[in-house]
N, C-alpha and C positions, 0 to 999 in steps of 0.2 A: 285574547290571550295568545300570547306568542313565547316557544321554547327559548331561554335563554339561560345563559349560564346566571353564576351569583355575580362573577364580574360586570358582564354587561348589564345585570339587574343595580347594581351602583352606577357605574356612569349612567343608565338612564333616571335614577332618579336625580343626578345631579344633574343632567342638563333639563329636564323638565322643572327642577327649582329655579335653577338658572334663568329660563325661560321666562318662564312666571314671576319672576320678579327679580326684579335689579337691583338691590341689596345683599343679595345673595352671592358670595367671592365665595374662592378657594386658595388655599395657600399652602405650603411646606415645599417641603427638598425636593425636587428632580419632577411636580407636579405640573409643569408647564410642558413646554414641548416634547419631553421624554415621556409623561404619561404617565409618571406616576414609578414607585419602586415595581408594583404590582401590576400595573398598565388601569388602573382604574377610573383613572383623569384622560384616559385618552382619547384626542379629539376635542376638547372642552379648551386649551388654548387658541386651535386654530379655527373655532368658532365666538370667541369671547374674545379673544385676547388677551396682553398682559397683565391689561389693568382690574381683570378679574380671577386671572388666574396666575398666581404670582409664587414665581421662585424665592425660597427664602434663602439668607445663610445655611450654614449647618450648626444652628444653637436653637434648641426646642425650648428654653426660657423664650425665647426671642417670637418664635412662631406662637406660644401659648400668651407670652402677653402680651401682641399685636391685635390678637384673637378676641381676648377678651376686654382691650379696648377701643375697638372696632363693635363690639356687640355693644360696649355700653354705650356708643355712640351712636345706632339705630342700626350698623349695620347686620347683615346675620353672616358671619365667615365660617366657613367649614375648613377646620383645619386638619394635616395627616400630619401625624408622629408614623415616621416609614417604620419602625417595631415597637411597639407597646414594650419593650424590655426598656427604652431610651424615656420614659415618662418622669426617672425619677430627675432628671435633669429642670424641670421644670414642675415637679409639684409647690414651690410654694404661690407660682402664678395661678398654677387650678388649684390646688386646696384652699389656700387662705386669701385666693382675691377672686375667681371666677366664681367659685362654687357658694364664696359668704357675702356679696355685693349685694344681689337684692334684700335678704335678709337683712341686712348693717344698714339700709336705706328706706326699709319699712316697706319696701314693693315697690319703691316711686324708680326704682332701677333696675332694669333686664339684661340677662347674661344673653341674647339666643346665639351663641357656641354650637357647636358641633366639633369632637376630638373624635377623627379617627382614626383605630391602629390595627394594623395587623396583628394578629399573638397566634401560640399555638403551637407545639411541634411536631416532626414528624417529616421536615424536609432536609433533616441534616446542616442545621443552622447552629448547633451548639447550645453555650448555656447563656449566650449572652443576648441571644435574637429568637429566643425557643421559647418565653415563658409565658403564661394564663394569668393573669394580672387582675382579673374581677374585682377579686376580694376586696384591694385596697380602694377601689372606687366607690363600693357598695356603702363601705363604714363613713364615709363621706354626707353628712347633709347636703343638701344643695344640688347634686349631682343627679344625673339620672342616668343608666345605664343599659342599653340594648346589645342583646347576643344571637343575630339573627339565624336560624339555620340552614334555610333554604331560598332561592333566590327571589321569593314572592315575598317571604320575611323582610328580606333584604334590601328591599326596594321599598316597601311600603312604609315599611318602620326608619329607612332613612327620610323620608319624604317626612314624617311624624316629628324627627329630632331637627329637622333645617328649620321647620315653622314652632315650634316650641320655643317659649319666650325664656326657656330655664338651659344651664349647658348640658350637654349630652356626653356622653361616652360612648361611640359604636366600636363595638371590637368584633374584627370579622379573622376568623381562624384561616390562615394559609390555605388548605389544604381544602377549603370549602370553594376557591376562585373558579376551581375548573368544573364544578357540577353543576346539570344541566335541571330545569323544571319550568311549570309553565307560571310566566308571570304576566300580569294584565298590561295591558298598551299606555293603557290610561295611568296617569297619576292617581294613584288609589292610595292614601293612608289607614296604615296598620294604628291602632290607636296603643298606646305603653299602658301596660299595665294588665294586658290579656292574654293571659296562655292559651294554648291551643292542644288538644287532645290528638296526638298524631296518629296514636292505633289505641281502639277502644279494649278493655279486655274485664275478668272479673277476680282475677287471680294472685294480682299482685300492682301496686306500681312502682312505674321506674319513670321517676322525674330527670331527667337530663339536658343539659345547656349547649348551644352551639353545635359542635361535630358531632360530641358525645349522644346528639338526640340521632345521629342513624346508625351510632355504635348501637345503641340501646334498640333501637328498629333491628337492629341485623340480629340481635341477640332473642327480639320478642318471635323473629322467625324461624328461629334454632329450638325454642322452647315451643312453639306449636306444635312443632312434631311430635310432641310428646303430651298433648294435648293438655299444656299449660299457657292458658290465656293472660297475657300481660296487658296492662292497660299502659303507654308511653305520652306522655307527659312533658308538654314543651314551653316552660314558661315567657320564654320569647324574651321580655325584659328582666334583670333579677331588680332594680330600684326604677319604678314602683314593681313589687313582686307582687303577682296574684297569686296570694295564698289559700282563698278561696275554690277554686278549680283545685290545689293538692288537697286541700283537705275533704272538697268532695271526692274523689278519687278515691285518697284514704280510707272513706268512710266504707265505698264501696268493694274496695278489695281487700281494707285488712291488713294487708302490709306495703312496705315503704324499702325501693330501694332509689339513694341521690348518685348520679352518674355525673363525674366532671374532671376534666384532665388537668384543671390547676392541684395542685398539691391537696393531698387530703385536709394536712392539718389547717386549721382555722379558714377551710375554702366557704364558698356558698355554702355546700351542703351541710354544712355545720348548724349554719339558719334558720335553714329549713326544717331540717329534723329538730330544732329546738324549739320553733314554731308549731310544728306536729306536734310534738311530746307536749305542748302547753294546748294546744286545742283539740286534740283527739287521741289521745292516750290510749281511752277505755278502747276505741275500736282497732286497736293493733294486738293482732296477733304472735304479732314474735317481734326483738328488739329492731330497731332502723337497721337499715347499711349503708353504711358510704361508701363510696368509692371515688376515689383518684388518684392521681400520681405518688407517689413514694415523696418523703421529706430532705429530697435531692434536686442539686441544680441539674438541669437536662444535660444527657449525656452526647456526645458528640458521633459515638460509637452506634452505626447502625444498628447492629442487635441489642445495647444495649437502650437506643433511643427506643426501639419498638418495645422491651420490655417493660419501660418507665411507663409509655402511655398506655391506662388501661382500656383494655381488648374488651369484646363480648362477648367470647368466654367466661372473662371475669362477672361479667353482667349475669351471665347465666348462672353460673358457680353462686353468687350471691341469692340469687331470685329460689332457686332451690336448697338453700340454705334458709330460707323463711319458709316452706316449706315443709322442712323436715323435722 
């Protein structure tokens, strides 16, 4: 194990993909000798070279379906959309030709894709490069979608979407680039589809996605002192979503609060909670809570960008409102 940030926790899973097998490209804007908008790809041109790590245009129709006919031709390309806000430029290449190709061919055909984007605000990027984008993927058949939180997530579960013979979605939050944690040397695969219990508690849970899971950590510390035990809740992938692990959790504390910085209305935690309310109803104590952004594009306005993204305060404020 060795301390690295989330950053260099992606570029080494990419060059140990790389490595390992020679099908494996990379592709989008400024991803060759610049490194990437984020520096993520850096180094991976001047050890691969062009013909694996290739600059594109600036037309993300063009990067997604090069992508995904390169995948259907044996190769596995990893492609970056530099903001998940830029995705709608190209959803009819991922909704209605990546994402329904095996199914339309009965399995005799594979997408293995990998979409990567930045999302997430909080850097002063405005409404146009600030936004949490899950949701429209999750509603998607076909698609698989990973929100990794930490950089042992982050490596492992990318390692899991390059070999996967279905397309992926990774969306790694800004503001997660610069934290530091220990992640293994080795190529280790995170498998999709298992959450992970980040602090155990009996009191309450708080399921939370991406950033949101060390908002909800920062929050279950605020409420120890008061010696209310939170149990935090990190689903890792939301499609496939292990709903199994919340609803044990549910079972054992009783109540339910969803933490996520895309917009409240119609986010994940909409899903979730309607997945609890159909599988463990009886055992809640007091009604769900959501929590996310307000039904606004992200503001540009530093005080008001930090008021949009919910705090843990607000996490608290909630958890003792089940509670009371």
């Amino acid at each position: 194990m060795t301390t690295r940030t989330y950053l260099l926790a992606l570029n080494d899973a990419l060059r140990h993909e790389m490595e390992r097998d020679p099908d494996v490209f990379i592709l989008g804007e400024d991803v060759g000798q610049f490194g990437g908008c984020f520096g993520v790809t850096q180094g991976l041109f001047e050890q691969f070279g062009e013909a694996r790590v290739k600059d594109t245009p600036i037309t993300e129709s063009a990067i997604i379906g090069a992508a995904t006919g390169a995948a259907a031709a044996g190769l596995r390309p990893v492609c970056e959309i530099m903001f998940v806000d830029f995705i709608g430029v190209c959803l009819d290449q991922l909704f209605n030709q990546a994402a329904k190709m095996r199914y339309m061919f009965g399995g005799k055909a594979k997408i293995p894709m990998v979409l990567r984007a930045p999302q997430g605000a909080g850097i002063g990027a405005a409404a146009q490069h600030s936004q949490s984008l899950e949701a429209w993927f999750l509603h998607v058949p076909g698609l698989k979608v990973a929100m990794p939180a930490t950089p042992a997530d982050a490596k492992g579960l990318l390692i899991s979407a390059i070999r996967d013979d279905n397309p992926v979605i990774f969306l790694e939050h800004k503001l997660l680039y610069g934290i530091e944690g220990e992640v293994p040397d080795e190529a280790v695969a995170i498998p999709f589809g298992q959450a992970v219990v980040r602090r155990e508690g009996q009191d309450a849970t708080i399921v939370a996605t991406s950033k949101m899971v060390h908002t909800a950590l920062e929050a279950a510390e605020t409420l120890a002192a008061d010696d209310i035990q939170v149990e935090v809740v990190d689903p890792r992938t939301i499609s496939p979503l292990d709903m199994d692990t919340i609803i044990a959790s549910v079972k054992k504390t009783h109540g339910l609060v969803i933490a996520h910085e895309a917009v409240k209305t119609g986010g994940v935690g909409a899903e979730i909670a309607a997945q609890v309310a159909e599988r463990a109803f009886d055992y809640l104590d007091a009604p769900i809570v959501r929590i996310g952004a307000p039904f606004t594009p992200v503001p540009f306005s530093v005080p008001l960008e930090q008021a949009y993204i919910p705090s843990a305060a607000t996490i608290v404020d909630a958890v003792r409102q089940l509670r009371s």
